[in-house]
CHARMM-style PDB file with segment names, atoms N, HN, CA, C and O in Angstrom:
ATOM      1  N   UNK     1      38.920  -7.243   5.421  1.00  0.00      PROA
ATOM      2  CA  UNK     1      37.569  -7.693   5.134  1.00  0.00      PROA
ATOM      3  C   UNK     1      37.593  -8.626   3.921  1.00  0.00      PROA
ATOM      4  O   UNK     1      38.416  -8.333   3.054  1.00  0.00      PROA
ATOM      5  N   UNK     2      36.820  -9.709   3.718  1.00  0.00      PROA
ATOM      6  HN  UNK     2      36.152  -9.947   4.422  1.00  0.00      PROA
ATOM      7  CA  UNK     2      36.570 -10.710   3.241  1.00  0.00      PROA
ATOM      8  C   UNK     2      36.292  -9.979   1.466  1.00  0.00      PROA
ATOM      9  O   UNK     2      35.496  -9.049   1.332  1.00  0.00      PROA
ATOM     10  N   UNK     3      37.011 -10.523   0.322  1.00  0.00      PROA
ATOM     11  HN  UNK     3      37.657 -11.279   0.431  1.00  0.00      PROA
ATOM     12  CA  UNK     3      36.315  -9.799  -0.920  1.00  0.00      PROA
ATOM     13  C   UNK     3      35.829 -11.304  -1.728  1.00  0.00      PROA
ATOM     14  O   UNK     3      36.241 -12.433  -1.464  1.00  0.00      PROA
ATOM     15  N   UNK     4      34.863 -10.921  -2.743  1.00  0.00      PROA
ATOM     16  HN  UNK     4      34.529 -10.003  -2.958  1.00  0.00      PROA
ATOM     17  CA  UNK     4      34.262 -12.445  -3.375  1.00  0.00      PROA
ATOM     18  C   UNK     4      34.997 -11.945  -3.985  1.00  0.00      PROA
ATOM     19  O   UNK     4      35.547 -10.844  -4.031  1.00  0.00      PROA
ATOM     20  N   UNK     5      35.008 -13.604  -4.931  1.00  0.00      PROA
ATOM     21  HN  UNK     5      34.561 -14.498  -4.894  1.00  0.00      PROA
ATOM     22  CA  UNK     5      36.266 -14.058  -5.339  1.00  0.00      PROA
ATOM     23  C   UNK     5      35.890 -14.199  -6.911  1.00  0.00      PROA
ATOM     24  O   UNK     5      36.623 -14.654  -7.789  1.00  0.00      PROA
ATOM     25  N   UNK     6      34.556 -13.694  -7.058  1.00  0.00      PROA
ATOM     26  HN  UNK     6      33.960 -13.324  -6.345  1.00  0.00      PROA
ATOM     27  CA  UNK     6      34.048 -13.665  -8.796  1.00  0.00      PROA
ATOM     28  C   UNK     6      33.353 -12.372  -8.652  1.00  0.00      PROA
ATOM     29  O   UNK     6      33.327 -11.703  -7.619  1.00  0.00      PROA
ATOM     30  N   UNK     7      32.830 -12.095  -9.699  1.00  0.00      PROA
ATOM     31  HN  UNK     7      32.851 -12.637 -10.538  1.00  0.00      PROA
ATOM     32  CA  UNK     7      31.747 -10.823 -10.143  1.00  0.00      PROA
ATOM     33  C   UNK     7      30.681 -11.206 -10.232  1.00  0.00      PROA
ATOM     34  O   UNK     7      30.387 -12.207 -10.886  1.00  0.00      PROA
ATOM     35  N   UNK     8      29.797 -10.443  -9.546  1.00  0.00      PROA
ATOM     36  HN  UNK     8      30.035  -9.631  -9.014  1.00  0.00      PROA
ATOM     37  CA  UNK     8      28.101 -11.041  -9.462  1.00  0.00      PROA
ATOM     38  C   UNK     8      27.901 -11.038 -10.820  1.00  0.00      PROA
ATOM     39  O   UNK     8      28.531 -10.287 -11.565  1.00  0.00      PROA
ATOM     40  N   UNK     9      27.092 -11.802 -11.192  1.00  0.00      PROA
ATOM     41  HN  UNK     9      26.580 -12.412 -10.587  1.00  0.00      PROA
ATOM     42  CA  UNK     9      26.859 -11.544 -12.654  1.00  0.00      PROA
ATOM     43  C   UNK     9      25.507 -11.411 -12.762  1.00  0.00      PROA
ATOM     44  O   UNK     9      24.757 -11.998 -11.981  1.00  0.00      PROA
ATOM     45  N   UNK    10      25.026 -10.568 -13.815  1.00  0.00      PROA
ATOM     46  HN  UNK    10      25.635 -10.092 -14.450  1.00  0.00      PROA
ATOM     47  CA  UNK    10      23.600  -9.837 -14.099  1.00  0.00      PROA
ATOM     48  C   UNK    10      22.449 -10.464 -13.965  1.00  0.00      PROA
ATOM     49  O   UNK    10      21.375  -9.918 -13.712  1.00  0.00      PROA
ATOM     50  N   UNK    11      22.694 -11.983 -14.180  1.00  0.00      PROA
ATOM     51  HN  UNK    11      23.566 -12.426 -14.386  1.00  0.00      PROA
ATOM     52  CA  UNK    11      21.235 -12.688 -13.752  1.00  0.00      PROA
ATOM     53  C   UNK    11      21.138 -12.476 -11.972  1.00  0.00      PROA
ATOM     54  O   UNK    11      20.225 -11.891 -11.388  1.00  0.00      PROA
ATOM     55  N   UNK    12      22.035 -12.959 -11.496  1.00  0.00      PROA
ATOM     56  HN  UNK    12      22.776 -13.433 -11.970  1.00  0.00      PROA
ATOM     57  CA  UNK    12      22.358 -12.563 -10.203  1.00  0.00      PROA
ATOM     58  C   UNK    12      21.867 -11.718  -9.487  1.00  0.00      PROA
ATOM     59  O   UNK    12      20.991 -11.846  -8.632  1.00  0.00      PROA
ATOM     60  N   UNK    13      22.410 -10.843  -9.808  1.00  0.00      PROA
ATOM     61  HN  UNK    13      23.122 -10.739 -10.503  1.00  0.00      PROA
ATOM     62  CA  UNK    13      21.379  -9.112  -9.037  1.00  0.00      PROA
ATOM     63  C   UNK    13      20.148  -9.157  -9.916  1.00  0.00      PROA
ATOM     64  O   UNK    13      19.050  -9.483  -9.465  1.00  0.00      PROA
ATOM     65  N   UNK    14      20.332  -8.854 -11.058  1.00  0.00      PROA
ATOM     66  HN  UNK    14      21.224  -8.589 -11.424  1.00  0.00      PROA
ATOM     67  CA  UNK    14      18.383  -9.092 -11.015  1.00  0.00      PROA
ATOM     68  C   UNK    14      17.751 -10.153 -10.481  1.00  0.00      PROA
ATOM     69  O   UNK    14      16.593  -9.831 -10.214  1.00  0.00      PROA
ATOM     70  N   UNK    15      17.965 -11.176 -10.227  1.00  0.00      PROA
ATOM     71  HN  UNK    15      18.906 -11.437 -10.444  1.00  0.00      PROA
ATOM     72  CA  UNK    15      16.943 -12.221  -9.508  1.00  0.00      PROA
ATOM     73  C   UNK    15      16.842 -11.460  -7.807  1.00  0.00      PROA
ATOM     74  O   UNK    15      15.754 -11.251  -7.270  1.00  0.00      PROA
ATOM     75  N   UNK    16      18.051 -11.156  -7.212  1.00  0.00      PROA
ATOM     76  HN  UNK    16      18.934 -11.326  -7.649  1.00  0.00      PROA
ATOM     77  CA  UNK    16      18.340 -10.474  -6.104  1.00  0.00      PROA
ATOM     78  C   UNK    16      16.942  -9.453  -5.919  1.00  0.00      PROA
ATOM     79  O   UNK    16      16.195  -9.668  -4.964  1.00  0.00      PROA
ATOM     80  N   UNK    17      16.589  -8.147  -7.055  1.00  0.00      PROA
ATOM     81  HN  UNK    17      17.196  -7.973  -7.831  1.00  0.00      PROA
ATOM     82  CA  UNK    17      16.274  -7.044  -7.303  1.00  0.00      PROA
ATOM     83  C   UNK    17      14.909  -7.705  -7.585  1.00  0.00      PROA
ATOM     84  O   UNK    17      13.964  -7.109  -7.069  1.00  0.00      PROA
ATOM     85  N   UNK    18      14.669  -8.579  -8.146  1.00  0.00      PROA
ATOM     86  HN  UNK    18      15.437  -9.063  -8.566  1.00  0.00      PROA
ATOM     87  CA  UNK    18      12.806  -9.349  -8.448  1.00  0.00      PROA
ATOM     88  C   UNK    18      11.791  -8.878  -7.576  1.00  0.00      PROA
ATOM     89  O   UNK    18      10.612  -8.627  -7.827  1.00  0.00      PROA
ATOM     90  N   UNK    19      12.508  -8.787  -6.375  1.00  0.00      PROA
ATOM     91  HN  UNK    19      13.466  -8.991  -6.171  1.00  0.00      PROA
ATOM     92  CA  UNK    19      11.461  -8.692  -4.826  1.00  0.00      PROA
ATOM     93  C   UNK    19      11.126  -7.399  -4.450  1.00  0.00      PROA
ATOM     94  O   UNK    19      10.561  -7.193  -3.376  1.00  0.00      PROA
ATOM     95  N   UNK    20      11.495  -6.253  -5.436  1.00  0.00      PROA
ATOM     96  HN  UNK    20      11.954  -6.420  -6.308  1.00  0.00      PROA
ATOM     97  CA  UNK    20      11.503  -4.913  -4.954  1.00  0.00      PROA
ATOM     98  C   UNK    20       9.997  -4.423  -5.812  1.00  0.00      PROA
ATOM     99  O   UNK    20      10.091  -3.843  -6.894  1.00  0.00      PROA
ATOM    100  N   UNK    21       9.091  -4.629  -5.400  1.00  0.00      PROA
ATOM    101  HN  UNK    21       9.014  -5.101  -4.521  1.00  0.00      PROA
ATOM    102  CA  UNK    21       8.268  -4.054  -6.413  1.00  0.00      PROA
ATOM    103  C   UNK    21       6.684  -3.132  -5.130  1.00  0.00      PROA
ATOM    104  O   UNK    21       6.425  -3.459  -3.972  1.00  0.00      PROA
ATOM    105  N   UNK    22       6.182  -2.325  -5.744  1.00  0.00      PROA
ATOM    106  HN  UNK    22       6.393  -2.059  -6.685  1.00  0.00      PROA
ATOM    107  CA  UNK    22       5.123  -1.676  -4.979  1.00  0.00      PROA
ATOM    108  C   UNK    22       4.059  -2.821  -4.983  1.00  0.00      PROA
ATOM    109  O   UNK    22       4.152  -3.773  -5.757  1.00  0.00      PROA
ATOM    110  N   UNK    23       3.032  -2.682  -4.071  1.00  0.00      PROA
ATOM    111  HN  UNK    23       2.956  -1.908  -3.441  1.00  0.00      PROA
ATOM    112  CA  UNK    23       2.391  -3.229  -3.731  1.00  0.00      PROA
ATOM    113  C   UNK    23       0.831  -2.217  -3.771  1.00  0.00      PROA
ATOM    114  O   UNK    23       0.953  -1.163  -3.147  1.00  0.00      PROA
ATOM    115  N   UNK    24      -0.105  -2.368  -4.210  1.00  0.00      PROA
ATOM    116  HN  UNK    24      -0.204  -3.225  -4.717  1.00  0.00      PROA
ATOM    117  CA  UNK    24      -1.385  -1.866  -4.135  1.00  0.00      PROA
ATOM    118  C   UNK    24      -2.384  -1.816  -2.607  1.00  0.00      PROA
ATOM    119  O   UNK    24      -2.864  -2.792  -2.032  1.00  0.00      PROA
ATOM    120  N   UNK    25      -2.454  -0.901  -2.356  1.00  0.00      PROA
ATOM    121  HN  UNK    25      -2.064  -0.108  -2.823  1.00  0.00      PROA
ATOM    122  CA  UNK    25      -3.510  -0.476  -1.441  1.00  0.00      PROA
ATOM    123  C   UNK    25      -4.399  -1.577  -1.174  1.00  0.00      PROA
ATOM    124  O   UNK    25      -4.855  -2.142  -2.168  1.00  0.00      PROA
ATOM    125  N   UNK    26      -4.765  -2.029   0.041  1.00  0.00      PROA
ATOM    126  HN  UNK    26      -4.395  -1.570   0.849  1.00  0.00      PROA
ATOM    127  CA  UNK    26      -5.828  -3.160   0.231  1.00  0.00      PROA
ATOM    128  C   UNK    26      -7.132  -1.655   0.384  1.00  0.00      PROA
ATOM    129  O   UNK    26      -6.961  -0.806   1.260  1.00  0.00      PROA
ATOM    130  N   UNK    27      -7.982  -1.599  -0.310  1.00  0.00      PROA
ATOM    131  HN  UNK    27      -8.121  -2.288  -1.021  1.00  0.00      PROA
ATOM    132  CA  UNK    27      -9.020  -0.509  -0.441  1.00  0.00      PROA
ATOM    133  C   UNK    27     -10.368  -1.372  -0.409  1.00  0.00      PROA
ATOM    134  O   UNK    27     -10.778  -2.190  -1.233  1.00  0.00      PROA
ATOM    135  N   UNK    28     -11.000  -0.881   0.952  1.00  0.00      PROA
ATOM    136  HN  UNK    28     -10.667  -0.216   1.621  1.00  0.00      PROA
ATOM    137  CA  UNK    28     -12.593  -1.232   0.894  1.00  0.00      PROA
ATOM    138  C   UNK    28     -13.867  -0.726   0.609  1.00  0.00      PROA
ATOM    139  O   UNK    28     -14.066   0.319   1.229  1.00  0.00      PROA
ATOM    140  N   UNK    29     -14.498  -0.960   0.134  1.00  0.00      PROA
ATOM    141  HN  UNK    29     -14.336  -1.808  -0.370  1.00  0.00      PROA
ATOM    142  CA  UNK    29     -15.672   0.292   0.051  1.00  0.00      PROA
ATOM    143  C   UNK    29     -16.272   0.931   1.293  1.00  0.00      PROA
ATOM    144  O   UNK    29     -16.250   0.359   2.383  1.00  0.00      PROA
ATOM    145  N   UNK    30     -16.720   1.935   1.131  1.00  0.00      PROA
ATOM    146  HN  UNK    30     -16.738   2.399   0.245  1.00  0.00      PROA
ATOM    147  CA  UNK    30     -17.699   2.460   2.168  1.00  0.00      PROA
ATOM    148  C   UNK    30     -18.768   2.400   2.866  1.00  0.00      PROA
ATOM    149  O   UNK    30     -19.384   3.373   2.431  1.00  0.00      PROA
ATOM    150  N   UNK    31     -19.561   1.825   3.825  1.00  0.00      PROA
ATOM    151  HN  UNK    31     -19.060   1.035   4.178  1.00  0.00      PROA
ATOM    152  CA  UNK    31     -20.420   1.226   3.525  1.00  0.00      PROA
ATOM    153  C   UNK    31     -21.707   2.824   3.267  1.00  0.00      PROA
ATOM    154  O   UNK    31     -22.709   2.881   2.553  1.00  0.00      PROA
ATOM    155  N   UNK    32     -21.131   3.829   4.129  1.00  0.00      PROA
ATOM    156  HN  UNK    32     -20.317   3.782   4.709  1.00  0.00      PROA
ATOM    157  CA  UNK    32     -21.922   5.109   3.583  1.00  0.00      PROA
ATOM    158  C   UNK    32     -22.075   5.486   2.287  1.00  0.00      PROA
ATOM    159  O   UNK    32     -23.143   5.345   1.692  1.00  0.00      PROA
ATOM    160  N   UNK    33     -20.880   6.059   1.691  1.00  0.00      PROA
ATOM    161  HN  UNK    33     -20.012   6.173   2.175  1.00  0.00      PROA
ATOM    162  CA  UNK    33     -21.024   6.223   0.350  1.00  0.00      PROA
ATOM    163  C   UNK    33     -20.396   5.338  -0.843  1.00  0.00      PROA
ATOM    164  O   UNK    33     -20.085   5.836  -1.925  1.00  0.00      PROA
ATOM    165  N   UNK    34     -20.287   4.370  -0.623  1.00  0.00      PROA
ATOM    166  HN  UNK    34     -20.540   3.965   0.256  1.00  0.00      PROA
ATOM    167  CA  UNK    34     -19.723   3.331  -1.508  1.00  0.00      PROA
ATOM    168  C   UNK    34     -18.638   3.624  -2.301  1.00  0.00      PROA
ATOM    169  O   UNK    34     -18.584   3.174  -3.445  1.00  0.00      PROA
ATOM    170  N   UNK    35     -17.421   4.591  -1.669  1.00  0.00      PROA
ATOM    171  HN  UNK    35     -17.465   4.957  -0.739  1.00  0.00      PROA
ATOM    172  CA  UNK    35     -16.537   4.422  -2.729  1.00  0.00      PROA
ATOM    173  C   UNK    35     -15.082   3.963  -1.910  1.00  0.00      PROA
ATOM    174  O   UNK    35     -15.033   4.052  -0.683  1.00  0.00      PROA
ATOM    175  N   UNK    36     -14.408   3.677  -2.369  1.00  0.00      PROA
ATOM    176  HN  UNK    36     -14.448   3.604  -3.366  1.00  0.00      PROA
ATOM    177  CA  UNK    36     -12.980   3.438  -1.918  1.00  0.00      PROA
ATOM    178  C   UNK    36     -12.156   3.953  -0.578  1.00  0.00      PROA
ATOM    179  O   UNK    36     -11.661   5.079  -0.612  1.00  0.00      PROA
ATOM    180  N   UNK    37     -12.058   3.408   0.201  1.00  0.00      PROA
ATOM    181  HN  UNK    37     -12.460   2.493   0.228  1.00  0.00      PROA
ATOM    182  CA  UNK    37     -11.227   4.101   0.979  1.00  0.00      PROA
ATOM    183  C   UNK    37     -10.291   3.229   1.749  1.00  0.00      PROA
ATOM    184  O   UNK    37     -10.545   2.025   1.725  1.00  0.00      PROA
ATOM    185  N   UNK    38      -9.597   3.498   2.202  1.00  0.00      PROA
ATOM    186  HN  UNK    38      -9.390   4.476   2.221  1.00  0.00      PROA
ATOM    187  CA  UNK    38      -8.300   2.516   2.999  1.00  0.00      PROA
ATOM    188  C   UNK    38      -9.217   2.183   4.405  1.00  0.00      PROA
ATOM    189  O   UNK    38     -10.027   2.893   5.001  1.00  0.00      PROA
ATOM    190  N   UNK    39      -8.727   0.760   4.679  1.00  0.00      PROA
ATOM    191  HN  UNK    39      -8.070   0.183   4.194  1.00  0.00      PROA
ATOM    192  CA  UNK    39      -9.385   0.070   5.934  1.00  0.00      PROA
ATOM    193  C   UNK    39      -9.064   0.990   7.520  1.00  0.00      PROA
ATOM    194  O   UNK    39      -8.063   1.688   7.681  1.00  0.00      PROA
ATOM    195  N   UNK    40      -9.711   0.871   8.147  1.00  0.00      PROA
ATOM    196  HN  UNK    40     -10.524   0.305   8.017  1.00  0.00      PROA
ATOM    197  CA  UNK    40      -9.450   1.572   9.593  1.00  0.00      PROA
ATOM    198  C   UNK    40      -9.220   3.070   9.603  1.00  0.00      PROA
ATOM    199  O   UNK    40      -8.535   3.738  10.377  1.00  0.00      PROA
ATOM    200  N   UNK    41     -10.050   3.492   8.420  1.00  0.00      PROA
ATOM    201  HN  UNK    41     -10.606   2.949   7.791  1.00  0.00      PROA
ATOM    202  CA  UNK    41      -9.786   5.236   8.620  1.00  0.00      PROA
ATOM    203  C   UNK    41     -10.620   6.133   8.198  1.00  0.00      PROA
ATOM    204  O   UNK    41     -11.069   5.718   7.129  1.00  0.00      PROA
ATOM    205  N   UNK    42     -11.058   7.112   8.452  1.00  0.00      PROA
ATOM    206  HN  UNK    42     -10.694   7.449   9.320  1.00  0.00      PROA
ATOM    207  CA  UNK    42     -11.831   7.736   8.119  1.00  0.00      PROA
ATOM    208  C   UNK    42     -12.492   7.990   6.688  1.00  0.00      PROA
ATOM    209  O   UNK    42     -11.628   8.598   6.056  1.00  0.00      PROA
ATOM    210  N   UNK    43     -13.436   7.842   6.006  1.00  0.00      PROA
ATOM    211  HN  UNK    43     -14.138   7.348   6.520  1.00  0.00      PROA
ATOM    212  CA  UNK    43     -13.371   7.557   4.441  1.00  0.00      PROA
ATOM    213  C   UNK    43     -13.178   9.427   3.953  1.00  0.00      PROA
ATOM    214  O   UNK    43     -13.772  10.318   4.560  1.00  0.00      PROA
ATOM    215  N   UNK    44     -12.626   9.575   3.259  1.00  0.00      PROA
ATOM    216  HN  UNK    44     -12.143   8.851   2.767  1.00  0.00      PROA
ATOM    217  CA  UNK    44     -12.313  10.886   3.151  1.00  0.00      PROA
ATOM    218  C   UNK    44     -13.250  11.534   1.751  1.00  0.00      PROA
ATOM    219  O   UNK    44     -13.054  12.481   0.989  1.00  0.00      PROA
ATOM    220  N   UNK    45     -13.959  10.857   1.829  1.00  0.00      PROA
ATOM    221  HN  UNK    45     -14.118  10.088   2.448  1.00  0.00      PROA
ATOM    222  CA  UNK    45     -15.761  11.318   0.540  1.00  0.00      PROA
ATOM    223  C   UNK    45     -16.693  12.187   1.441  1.00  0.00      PROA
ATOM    224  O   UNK    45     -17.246  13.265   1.225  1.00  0.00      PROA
ATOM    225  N   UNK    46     -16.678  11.082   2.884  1.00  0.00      PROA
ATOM    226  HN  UNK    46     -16.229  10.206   3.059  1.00  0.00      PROA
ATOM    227  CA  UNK    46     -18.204  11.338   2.904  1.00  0.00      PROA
ATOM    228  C   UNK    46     -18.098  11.850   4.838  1.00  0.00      PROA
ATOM    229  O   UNK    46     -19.001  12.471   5.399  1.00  0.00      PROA
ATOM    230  N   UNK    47     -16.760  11.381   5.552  1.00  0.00      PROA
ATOM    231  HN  UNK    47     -16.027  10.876   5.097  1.00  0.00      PROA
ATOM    232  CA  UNK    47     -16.043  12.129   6.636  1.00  0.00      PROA
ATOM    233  C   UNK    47     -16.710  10.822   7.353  1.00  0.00      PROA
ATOM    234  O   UNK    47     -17.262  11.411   8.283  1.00  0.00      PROA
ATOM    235  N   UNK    48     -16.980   9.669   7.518  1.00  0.00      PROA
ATOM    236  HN  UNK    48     -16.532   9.190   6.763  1.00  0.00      PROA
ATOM    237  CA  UNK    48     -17.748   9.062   8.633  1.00  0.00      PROA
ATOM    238  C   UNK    48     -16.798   7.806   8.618  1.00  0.00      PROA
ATOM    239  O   UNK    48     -16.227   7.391   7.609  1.00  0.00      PROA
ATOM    240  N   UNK    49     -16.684   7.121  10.194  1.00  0.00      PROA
ATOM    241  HN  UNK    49     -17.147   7.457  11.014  1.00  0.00      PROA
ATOM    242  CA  UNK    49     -16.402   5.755  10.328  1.00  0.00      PROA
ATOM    243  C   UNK    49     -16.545   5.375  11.400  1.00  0.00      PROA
ATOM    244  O   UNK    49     -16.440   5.804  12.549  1.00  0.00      PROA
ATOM    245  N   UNK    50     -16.913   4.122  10.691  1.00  0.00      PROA
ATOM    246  HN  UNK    50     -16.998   3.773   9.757  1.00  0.00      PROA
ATOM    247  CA  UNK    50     -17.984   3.005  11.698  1.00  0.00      PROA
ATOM    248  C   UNK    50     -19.529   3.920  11.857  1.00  0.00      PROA
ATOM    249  O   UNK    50     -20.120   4.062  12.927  1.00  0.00      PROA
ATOM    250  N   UNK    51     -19.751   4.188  11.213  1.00  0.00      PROA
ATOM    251  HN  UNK    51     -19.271   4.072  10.344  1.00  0.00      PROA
ATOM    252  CA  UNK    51     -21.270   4.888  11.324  1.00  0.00      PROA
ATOM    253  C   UNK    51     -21.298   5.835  11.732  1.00  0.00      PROA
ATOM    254  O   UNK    51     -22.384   6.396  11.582  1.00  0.00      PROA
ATOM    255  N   UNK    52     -20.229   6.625  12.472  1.00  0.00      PROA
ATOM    256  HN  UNK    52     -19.347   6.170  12.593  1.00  0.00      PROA
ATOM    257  CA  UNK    52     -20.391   7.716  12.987  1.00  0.00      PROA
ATOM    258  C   UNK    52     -19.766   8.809  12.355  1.00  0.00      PROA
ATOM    259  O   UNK    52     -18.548   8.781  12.180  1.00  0.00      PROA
ATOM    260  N   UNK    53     -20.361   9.645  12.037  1.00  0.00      PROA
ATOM    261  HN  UNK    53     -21.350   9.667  12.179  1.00  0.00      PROA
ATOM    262  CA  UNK    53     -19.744  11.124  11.316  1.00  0.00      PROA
ATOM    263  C   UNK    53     -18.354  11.692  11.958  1.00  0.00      PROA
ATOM    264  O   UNK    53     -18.564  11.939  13.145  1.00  0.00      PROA
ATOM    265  N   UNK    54     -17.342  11.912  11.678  1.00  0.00      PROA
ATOM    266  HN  UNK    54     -17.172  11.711  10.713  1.00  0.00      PROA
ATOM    267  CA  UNK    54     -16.081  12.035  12.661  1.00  0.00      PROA
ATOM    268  C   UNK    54     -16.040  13.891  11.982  1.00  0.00      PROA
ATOM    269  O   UNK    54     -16.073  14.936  12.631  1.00  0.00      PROA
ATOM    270  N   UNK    55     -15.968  13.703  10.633  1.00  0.00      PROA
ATOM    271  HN  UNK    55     -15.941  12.854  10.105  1.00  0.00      PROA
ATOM    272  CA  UNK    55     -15.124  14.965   9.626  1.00  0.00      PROA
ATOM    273  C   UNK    55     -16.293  15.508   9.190  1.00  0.00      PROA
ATOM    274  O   UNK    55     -17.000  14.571   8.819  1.00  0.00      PROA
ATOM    275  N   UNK    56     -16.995  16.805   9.009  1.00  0.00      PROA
ATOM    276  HN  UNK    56     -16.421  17.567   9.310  1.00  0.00      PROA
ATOM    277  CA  UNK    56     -17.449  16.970   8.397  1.00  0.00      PROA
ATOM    278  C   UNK    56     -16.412  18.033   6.975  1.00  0.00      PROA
ATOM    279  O   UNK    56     -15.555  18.899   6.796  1.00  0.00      PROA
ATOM    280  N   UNK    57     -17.394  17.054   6.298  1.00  0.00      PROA
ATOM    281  HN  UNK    57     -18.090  16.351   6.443  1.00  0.00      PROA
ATOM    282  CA  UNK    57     -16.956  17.274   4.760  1.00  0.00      PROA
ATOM    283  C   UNK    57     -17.911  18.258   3.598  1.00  0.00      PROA
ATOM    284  O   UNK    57     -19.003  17.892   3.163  1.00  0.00      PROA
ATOM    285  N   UNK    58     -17.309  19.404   3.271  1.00  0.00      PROA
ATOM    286  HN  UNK    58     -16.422  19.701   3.624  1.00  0.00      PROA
ATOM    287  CA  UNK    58     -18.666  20.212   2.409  1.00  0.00      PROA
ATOM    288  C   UNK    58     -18.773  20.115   1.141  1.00  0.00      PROA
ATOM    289  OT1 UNK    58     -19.703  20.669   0.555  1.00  0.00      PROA
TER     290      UNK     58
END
């Protein structure tokens, strides 16, 4: 098998490693109870989506 022929050197892998980072939640409001919840899912405050009550929540 093929070996390189220098040593990566540290700028190297960190520029490599730059692209690894988390990414934040795309979060929409509710239009029931106005708070946060992830797109296409049940809002987990108030139990309803798309207008219709799915969960009830106590």
């Amino acid at each position: 098998m093929a070996q390189p022929k220098r040593k990566t050197s540290h700028a190297r892998q960190a520029s490599r490693r730059a692209n690894w980072k988390l990414t934040v939640p795309g979060l929409v409001e509710c239009p029931q109870c106005h708070k946060p919840k992830l797109p296409h899912r049940v809002c987990p405050h108030c139990g309803y989506y798309r207008d219709r009550e799915v969960l009830e929540i106590e």
